[in-house]
Short mmCIF file of the C-alpha atoms (twelve columns), coordinates in Angstrom:
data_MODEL
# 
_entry.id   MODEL 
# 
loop_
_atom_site.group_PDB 
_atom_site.id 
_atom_site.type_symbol 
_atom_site.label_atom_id 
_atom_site.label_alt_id 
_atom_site.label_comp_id 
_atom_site.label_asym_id 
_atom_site.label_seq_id 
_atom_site.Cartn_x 
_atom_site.Cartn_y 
_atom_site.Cartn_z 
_atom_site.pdbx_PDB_model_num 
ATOM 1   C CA . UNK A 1   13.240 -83.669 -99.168  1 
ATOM 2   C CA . UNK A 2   16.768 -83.547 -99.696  1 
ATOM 3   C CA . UNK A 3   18.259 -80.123 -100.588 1 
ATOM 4   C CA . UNK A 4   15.883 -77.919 -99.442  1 
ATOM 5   C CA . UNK A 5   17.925 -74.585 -98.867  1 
ATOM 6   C CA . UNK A 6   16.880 -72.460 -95.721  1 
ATOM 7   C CA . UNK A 7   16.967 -68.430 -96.332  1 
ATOM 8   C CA . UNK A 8   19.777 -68.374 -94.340  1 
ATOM 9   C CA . UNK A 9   21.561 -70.574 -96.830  1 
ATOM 10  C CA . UNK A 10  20.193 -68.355 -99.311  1 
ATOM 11  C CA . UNK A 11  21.656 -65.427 -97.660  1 
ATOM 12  C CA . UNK A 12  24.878 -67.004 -96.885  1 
ATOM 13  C CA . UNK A 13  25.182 -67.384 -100.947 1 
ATOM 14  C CA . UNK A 14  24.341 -64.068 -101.485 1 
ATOM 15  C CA . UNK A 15  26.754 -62.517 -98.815  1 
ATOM 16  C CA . UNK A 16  29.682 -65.120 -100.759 1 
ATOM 17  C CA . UNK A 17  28.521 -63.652 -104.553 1 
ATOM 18  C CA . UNK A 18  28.864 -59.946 -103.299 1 
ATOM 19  C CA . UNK A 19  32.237 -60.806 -101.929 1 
ATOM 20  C CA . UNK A 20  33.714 -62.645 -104.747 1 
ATOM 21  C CA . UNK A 21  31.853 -60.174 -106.760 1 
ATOM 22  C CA . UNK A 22  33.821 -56.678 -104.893 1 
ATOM 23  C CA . UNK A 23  37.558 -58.792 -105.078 1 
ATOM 24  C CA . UNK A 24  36.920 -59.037 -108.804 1 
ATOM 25  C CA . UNK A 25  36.209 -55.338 -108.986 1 
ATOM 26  C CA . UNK A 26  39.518 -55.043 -106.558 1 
ATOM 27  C CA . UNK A 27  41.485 -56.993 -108.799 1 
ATOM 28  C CA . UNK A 28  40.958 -55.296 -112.113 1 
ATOM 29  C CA . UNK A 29  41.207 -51.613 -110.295 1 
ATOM 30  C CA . UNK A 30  44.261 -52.887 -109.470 1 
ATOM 31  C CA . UNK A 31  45.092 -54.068 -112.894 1 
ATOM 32  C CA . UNK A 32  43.643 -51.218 -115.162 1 
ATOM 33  C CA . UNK A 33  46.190 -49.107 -112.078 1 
ATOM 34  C CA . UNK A 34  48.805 -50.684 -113.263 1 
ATOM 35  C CA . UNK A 35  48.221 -50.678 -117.187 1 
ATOM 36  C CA . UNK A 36  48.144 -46.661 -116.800 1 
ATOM 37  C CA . UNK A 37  51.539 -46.845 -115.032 1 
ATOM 38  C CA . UNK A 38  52.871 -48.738 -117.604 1 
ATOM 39  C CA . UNK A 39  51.682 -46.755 -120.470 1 
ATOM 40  C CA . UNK A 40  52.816 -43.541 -118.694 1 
ATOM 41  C CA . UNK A 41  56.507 -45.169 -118.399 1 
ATOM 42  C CA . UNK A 42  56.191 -45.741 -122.024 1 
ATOM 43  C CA . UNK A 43  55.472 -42.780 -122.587 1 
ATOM 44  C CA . UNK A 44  58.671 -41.186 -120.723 1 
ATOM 45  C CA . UNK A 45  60.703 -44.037 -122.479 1 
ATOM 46  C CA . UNK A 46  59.617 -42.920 -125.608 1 
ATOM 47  C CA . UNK A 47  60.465 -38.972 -125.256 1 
ATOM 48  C CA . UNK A 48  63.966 -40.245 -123.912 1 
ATOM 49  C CA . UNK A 49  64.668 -42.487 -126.959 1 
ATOM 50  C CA . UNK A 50  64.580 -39.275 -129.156 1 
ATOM 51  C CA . UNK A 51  66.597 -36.674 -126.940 1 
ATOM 52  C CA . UNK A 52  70.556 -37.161 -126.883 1 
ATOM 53  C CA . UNK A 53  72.141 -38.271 -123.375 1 
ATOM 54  C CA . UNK A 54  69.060 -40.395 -121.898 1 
ATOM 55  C CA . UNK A 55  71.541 -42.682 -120.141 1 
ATOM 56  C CA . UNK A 56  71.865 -43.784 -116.965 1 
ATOM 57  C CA . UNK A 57  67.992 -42.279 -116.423 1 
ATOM 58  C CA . UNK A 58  66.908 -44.134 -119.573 1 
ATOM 59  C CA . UNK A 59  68.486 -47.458 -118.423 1 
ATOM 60  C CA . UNK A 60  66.415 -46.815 -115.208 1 
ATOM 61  C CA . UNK A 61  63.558 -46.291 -116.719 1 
ATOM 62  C CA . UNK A 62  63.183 -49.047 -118.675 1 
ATOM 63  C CA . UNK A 63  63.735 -51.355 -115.498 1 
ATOM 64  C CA . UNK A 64  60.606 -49.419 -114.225 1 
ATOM 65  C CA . UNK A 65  58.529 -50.702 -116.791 1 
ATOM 66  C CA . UNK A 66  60.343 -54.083 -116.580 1 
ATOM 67  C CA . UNK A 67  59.347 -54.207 -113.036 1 
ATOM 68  C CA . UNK A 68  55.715 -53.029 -113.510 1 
ATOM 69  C CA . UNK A 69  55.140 -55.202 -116.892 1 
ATOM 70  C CA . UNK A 70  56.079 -58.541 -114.469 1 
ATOM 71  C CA . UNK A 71  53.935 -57.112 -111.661 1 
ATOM 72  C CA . UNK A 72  50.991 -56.683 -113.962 1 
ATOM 73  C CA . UNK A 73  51.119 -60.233 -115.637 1 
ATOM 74  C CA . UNK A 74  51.589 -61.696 -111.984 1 
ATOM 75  C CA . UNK A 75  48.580 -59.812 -110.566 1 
ATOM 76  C CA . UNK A 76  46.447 -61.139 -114.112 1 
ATOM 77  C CA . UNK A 77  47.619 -64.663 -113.968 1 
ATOM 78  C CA . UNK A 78  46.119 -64.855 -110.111 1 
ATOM 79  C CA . UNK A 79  43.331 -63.305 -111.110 1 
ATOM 80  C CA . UNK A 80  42.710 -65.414 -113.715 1 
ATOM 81  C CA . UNK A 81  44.095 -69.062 -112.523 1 
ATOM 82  C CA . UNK A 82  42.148 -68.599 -108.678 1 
ATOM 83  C CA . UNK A 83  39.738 -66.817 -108.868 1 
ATOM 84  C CA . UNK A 84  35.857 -67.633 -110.030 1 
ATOM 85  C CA . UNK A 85  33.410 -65.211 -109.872 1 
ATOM 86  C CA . UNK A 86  29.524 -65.770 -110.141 1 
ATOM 87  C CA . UNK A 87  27.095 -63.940 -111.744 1 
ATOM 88  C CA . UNK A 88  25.440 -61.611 -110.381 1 
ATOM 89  C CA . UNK A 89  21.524 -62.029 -109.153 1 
ATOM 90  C CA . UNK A 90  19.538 -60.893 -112.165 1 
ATOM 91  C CA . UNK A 91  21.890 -61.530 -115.068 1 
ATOM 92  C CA . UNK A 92  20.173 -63.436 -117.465 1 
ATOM 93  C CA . UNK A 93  21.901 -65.455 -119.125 1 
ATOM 94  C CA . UNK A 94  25.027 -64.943 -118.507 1 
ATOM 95  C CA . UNK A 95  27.757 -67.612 -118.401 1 
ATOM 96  C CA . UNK A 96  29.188 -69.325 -115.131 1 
ATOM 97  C CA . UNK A 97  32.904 -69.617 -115.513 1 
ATOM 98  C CA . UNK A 98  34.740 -72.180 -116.365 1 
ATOM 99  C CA . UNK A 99  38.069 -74.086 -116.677 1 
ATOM 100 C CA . UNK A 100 40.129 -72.816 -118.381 1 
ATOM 101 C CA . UNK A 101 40.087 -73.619 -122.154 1 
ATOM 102 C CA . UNK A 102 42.169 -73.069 -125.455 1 
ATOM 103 C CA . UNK A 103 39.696 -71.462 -128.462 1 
ATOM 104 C CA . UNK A 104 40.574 -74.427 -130.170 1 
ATOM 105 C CA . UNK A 105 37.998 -74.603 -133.022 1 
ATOM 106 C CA . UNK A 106 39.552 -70.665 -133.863 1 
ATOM 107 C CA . UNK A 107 42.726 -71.894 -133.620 1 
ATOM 108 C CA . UNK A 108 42.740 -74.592 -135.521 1 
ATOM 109 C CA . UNK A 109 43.305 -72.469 -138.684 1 
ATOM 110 C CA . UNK A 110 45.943 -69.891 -137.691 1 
ATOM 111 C CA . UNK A 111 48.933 -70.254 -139.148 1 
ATOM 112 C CA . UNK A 112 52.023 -68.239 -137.224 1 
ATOM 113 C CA . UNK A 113 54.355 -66.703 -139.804 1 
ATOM 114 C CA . UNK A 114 57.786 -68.801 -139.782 1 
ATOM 115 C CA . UNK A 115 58.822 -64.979 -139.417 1 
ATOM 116 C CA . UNK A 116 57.507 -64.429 -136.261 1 
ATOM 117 C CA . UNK A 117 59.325 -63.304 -133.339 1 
ATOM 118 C CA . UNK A 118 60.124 -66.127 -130.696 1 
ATOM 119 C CA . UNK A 119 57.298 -63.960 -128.558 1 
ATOM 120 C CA . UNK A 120 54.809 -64.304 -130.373 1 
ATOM 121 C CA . UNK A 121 55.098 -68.381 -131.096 1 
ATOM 122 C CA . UNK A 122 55.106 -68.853 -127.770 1 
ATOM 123 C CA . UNK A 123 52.177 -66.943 -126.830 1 
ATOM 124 C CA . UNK A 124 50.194 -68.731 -129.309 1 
ATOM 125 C CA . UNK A 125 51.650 -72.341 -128.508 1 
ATOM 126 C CA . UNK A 126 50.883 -71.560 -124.858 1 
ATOM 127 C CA . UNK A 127 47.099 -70.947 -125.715 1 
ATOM 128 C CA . UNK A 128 46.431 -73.724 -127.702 1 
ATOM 129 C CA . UNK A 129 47.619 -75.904 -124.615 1 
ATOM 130 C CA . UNK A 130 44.959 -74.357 -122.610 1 
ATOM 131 C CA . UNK A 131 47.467 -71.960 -120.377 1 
ATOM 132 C CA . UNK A 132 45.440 -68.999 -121.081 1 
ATOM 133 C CA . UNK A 133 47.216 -67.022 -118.917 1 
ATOM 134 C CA . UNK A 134 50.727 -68.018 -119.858 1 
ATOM 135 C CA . UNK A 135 49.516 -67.228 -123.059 1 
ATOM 136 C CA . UNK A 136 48.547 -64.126 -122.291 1 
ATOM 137 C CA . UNK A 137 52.229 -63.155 -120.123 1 
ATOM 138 C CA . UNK A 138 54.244 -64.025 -123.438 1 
ATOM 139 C CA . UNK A 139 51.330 -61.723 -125.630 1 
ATOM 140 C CA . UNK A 140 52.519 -58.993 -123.889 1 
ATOM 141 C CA . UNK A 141 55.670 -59.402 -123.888 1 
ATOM 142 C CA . UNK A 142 55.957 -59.595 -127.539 1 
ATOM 143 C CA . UNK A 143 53.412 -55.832 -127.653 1 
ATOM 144 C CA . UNK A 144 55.944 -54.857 -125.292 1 
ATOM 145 C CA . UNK A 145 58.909 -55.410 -127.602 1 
ATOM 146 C CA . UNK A 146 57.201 -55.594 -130.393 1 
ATOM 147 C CA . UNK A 147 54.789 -52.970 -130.825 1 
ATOM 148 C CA . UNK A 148 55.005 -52.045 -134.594 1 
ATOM 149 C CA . UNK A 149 54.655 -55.531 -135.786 1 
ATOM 150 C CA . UNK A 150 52.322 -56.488 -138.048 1 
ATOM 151 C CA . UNK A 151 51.118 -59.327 -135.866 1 
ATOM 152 C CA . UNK A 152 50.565 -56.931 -133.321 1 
ATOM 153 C CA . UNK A 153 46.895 -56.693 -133.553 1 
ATOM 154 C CA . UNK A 154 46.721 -60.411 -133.591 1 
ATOM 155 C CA . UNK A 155 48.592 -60.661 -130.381 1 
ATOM 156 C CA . UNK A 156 46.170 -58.119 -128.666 1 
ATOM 157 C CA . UNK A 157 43.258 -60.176 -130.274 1 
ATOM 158 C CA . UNK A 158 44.394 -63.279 -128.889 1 
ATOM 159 C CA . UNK A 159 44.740 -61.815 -125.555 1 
ATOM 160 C CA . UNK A 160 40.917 -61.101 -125.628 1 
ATOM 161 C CA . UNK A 161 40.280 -64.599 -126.803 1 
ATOM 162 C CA . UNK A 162 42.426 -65.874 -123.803 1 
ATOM 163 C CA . UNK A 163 40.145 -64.269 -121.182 1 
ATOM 164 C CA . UNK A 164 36.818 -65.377 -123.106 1 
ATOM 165 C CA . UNK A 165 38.163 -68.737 -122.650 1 
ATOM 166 C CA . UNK A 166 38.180 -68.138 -118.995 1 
ATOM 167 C CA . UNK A 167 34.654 -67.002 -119.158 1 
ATOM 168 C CA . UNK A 168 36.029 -63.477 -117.924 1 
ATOM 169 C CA . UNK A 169 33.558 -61.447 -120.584 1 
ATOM 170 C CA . UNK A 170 34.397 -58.081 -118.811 1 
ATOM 171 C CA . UNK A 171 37.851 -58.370 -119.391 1 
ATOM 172 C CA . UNK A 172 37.339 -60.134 -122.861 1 
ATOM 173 C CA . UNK A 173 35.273 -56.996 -124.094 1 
ATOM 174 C CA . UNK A 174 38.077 -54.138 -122.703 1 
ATOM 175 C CA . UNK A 175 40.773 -56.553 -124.423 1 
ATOM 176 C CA . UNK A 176 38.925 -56.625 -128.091 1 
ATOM 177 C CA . UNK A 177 38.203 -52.870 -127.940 1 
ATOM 178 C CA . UNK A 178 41.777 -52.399 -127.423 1 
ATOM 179 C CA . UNK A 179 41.976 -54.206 -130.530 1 
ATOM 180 C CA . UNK A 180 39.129 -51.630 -131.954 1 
ATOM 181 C CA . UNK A 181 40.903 -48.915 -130.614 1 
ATOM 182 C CA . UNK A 182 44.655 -49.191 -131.552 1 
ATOM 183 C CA . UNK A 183 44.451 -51.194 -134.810 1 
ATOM 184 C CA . UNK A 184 41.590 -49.844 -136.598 1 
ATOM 185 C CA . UNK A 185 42.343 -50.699 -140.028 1 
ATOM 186 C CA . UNK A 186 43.808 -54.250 -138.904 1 
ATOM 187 C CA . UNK A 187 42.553 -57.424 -139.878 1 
ATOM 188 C CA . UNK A 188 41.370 -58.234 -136.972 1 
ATOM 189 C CA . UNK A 189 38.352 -55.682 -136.369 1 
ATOM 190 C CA . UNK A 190 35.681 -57.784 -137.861 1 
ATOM 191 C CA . UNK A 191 36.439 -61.042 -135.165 1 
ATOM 192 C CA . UNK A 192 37.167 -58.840 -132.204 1 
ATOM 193 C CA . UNK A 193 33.645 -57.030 -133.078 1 
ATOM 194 C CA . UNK A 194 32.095 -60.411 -133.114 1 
ATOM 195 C CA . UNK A 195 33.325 -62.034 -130.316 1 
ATOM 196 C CA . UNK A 196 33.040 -58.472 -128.316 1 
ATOM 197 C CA . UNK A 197 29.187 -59.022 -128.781 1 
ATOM 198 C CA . UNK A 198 29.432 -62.562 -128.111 1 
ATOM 199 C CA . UNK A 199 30.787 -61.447 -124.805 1 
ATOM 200 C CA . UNK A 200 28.278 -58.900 -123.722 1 
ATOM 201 C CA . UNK A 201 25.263 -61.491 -124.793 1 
ATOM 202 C CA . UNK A 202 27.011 -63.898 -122.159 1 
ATOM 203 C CA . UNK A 203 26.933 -61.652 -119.560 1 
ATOM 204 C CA . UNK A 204 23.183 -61.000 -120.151 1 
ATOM 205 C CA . UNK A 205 23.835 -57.416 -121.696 1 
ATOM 206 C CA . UNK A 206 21.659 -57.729 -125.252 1 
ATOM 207 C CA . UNK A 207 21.474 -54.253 -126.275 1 
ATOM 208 C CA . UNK A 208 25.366 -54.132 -126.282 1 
ATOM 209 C CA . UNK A 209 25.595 -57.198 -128.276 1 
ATOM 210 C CA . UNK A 210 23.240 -56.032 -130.465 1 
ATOM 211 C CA . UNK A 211 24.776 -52.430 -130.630 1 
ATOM 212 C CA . UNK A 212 28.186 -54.062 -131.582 1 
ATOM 213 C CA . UNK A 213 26.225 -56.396 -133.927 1 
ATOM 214 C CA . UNK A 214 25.237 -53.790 -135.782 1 
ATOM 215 C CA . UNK A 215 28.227 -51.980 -136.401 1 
ATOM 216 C CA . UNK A 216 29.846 -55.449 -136.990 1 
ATOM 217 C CA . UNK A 217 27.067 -55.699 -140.134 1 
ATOM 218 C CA . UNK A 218 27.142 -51.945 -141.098 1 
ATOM 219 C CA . UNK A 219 30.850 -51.688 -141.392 1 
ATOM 220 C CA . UNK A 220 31.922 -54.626 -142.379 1 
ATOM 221 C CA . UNK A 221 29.079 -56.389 -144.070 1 
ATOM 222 C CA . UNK A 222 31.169 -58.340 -146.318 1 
ATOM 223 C CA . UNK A 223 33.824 -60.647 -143.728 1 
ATOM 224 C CA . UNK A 224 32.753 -63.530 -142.963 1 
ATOM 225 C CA . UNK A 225 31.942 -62.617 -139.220 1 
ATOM 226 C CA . UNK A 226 29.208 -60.184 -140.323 1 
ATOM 227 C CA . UNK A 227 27.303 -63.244 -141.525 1 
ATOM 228 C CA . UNK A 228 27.510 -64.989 -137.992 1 
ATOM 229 C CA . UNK A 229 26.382 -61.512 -136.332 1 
ATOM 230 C CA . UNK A 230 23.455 -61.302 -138.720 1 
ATOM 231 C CA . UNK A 231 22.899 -64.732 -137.544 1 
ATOM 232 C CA . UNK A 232 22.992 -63.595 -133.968 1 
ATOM 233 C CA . UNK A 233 21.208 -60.332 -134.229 1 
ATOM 234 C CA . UNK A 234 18.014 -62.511 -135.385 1 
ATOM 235 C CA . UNK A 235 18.738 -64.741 -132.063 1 
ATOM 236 C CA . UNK A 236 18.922 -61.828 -130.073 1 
ATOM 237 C CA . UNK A 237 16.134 -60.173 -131.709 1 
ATOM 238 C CA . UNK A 238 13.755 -63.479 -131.596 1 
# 
């Protein structure tokens, strides 16, 4: 019989999962570190920008949050380009990564603004070649400088989509409910509520998905997505 696996074998697996597993918990500590030490330099920048005589300590500032913003993207892109992590024993269902791949069939319809910041074109030129987390390096950038735009909540959403391409659903759900979170009456609610749920079912987690379903239905019963979560909610519920 060929390919009969011993229990050590089965250990050995095991032992590899719950390693891979603990560096992906590592990794995004060490991200979600580094987003708060951003957003607290923002924060600084932004009291500065409105008192007189900021100089020299202004200018240094904002080469603080130069230096972490690079730092952060670096530390996401290895994450994201090296690493695969399996799921864990027990998680029905959910989905074993992937290579990376451009949301083509949802990007087949966007059409960028001939307004839009040189930032922003990139970002979404770099994710429809598939280099989600190039794409994802230039998305920030443009929040970064850009984070009053009115294609700001499509950059953030984008950024979600990126990582659900890479089959990283954790990541995918914390980027969408940043899009919940900051951009509440933005157009982009409805989809990020969808795909949110989309990501929890992968991952095995169907009360989530059907939590997020729901207030995809309730709230916004009459986009178009609501008719593809009533359409899940039935799957989930079958």
């Amino acid at each position: 019989m060929i390919g009969c696996a011993t229990q050590a074998d089965i250990q050995y697996v095991r032992d590899d999962t719950l390693d891979a597993r603990k560096q992906a918990a590592d990794a995004k500590a060490m991200i979600e570190g580094l987003r708060v030490d951003v957003q607290g330099l923002r924060g600084e920048f932004e009291q500065l920008k409105v008192q007189s005589g900021g100089g020299g300590k202004l200018e240094e500032l904002m080469s603080r949050v130069d230096t972490l913003d690079s730092r952060l993207a670096s530390v996401e892109q290895s994450r994201m380009t090296n690493a695969v992590f399996p799921p864990a024993e027990g998680e029905e269902g959910a989905a074993s990564p992937t290579a990376p791949n451009a949301p083509d069939s949802l990007l087949a319809g966007v059409q960028v603004p001939s307004s839009a910041p040189p930032e922003y074109r990139a970002g979404i030129d770099t994710l429809r070649r598939g280099d989600n987390p190039g794409a994802i390096q230039k998305l920030r950038e443009f929040l970064r400088k850009s984070p009053k735009s009115d294609l700001a909540d499509d950059a953030q959403y984008w950024i979600g989509e990126a990582y659900y391409a890479n089959s990283d659903f954790n990541r995918a759900i914390l980027e969408f409910n940043e899009v919940l979170l900051r951009y509440p009456k933005g157009d982009k609610v409805p989809p990020a509520l969808l795909r949110q749920a989309l990501a929890f079912a992968a991952l095995g987690d169907k009360v989530d998905a059907r939590l997020v379903l729901q207030k995809l239905v309730s709230e916004h019963g009459g986009s178009p997505e609501a008719e593809k979560g009533r359409q899940k909610l039935a799957e989930l519920s079958s």
